[in-house]
C-alpha positions in Angstrom: 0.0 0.0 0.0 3.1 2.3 0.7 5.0 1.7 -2.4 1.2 2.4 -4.0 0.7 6.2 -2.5 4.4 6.5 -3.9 3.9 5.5 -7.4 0.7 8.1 -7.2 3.1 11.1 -5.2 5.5 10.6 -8.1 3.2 10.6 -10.6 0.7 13.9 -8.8 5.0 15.2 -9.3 5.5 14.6 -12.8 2.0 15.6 -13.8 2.4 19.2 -11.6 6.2 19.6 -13.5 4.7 18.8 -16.6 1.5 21.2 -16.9 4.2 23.7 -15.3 6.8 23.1 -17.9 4.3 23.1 -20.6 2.8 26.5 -19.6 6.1 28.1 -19.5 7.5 26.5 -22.8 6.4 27.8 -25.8 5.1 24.6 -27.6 7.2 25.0 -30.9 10.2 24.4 -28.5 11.3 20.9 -29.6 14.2 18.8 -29.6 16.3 19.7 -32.6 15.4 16.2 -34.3 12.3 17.0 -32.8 12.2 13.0 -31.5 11.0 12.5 -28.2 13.4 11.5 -25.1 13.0 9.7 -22.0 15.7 9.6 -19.8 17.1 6.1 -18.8 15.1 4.3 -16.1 17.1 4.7 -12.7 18.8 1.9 -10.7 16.5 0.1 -8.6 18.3 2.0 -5.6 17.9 4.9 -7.1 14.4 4.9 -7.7 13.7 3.0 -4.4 15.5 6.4 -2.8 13.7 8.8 -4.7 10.6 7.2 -3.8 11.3 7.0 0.4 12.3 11.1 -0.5 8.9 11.7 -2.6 7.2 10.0 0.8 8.0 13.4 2.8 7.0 16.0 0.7 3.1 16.4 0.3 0.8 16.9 -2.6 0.5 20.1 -1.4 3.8 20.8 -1.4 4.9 19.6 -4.9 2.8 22.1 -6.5 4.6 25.6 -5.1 8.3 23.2 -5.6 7.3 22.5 -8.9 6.0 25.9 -9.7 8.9 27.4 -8.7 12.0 25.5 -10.7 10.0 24.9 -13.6 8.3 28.6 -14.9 9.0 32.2 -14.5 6.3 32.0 -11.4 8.6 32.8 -8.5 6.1 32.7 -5.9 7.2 32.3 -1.9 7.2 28.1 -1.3 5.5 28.2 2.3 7.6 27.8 5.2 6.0 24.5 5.9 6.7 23.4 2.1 10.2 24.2 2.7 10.7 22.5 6.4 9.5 19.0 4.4 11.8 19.5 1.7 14.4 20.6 3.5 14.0 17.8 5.9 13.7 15.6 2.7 17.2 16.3 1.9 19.3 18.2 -0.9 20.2 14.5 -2.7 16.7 14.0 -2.8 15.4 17.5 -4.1 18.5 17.7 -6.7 17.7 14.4 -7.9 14.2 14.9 -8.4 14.5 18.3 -10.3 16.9 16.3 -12.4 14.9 13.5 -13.0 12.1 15.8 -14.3 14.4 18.4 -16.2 15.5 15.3 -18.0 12.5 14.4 -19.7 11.6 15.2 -23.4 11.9 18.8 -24.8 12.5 20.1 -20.8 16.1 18.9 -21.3 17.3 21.9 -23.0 16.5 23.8 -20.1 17.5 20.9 -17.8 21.1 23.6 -16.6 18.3 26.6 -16.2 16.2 24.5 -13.6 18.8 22.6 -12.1 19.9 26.4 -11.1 16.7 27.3 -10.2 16.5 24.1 -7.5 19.7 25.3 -6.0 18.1 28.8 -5.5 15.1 27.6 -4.0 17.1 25.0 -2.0 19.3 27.5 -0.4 15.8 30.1 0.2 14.4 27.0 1.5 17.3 26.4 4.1 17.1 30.0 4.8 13.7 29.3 5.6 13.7 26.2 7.6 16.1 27.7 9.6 15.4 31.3 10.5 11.5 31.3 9.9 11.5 33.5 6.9 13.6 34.3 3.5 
């Protein structure tokens, strides 16, 4: 039953970073070849820790994450948002934005949001720490 409300976190995850990414992406922005890409499957380890990470950040809280590294929509995370990801870990948030900047036409922006995680990881810490950024 737990690895089920995973799969579904995940997937709320990838749905909320793809609208995002969609919105803020013109949609003639393709792939030079213009083929789609997926990125390689992870290790079993390395899906089995992205899923125990995706465990301690809400539905709630993907949305204002996701919002944030993937469009121009720089909108305060809520403290609370940034206590569970914070408390998630940096390996965990930095792989997931990297996971999802990986996919399809998003790759081309893949160093862009990378960036924007490590801003919102450092506000975050801020955050978590002192009670405001």
């Amino acid at each position: 039953m737990a690895t089920f409300k995973v799969a579904i976190l995940l997937l709320v995850i990838f749905s909320l970073a793809n609208k995002v990414v969609v919105e803020a992406i013109a949609p003639d922005s393709q792939i030079e070849d213009g083929s789609p890409y997926n990125p390689p499957e992870p290790s079993p380890e390395e899906r089995e820790y992205l899923e125990e990470c995706a465990r301690k950040i809400t539905n709630e809280c993907a949305k204002p994450i996701v919002t944030y590294v993937f469009t121009d929509d720089k909108k305060r995370v809520p403290t609370e948002c940034c206590r569970k990801l914070v408390s998630a870990g940096q390996r965990c948030h930095n792989g997931l934005v990297q996971l999802l900047a990986s996919f399809n036409k998003y790759r081309l922006l893949a160093a862009y949001f990378v960036a924007e995680g490590k801003v919102l990881w450092d506000e975050c810490v801020l955050d978590a720490e002192y009670g405001g950024h």
